[in-house]
C-alpha positions as CSV (number, residue, x, y, z in Angstrom):
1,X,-35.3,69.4,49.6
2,X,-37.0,71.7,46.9
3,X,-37.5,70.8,43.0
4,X,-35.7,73.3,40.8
5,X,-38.4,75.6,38.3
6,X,-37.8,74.6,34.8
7,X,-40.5,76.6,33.6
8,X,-42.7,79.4,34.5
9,X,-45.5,81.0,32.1
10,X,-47.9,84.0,32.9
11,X,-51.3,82.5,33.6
12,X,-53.5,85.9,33.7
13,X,-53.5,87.8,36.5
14,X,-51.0,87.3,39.9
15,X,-50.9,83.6,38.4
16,X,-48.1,81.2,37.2
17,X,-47.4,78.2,35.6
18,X,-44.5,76.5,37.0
19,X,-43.0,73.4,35.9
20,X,-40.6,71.7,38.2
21,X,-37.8,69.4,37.4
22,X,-39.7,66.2,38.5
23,X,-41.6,67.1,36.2
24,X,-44.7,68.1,38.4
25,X,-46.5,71.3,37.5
26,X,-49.2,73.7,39.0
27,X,-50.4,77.2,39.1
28,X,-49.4,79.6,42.2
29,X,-51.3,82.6,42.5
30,X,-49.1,85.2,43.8
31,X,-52.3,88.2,44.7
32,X,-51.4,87.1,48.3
33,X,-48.2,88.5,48.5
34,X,-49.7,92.4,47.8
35,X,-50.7,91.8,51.4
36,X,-47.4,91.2,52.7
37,X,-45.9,94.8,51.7
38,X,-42.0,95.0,52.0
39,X,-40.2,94.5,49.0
40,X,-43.7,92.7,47.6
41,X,-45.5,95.7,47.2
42,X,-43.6,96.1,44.2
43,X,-45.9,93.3,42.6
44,X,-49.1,96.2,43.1
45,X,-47.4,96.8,39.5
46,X,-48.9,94.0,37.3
47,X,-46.4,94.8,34.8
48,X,-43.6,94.1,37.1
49,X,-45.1,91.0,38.1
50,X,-45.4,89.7,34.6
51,X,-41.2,90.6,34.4
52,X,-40.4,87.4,36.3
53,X,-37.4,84.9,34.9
54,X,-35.9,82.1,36.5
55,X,-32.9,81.9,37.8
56,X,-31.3,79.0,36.4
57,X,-28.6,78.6,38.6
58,X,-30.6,78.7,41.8
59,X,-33.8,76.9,40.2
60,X,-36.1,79.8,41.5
61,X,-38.1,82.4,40.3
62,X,-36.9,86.0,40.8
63,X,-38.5,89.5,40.1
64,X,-35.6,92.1,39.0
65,X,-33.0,89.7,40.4
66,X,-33.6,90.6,44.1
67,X,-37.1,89.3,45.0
68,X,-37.8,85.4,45.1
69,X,-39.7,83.5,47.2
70,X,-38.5,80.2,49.3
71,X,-38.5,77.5,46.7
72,X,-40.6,75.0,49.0
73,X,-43.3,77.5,49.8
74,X,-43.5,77.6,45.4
75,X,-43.2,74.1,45.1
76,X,-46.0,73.5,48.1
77,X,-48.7,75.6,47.0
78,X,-48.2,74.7,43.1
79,X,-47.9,71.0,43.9
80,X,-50.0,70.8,46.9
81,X,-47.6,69.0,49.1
82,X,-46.4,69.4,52.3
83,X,-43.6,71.8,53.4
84,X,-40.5,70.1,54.9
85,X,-40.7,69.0,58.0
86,X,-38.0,71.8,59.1
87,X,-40.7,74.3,57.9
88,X,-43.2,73.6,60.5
89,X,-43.6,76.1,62.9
């Protein structure tokens, strides 16, 4: 199970500072996902990166409501913990 974002602050660059609700915290840098094209190439537009908001409902961060990124994959690489075990491919 995934830990809800409580916070998130621009941290220069594709980089973010999320705070989780167990109150663990970590920066993610997000420059990887220019690579993945689809509908990440909008993030080529630093400006529309920086737009990001959290989605309180869902606990995840979004970019223009329709881009977000699996919540274990954000709460892996800013906590550097393992993904669940269902993840493993």
């Amino acid at each position: 199970m995934y830990k809800d974002i409580v916070s998130a602050v621009y941290h220069g660059q594709y980089k973010i500072k999320l705070t989780f609700e167990d109150g663990k915290t970590g920066v993610v840098d997000f420059h990887k996902y220019l690579k993945k094209g689809g509908v990440f190439k909008s993030f080529s537009d630093l400006e529309f990166f920086k737009n990001f908001k959290i989605n309180t409902e869902l606990g995840v961060l979004t970019w223009n409501n329709n881009i977000d990124i699996a919540p274990e994959v954000i709460y892996n690489e800013a906590t550097n913990t393992p993904l669940p075990s269902w993840m493993d491919a």
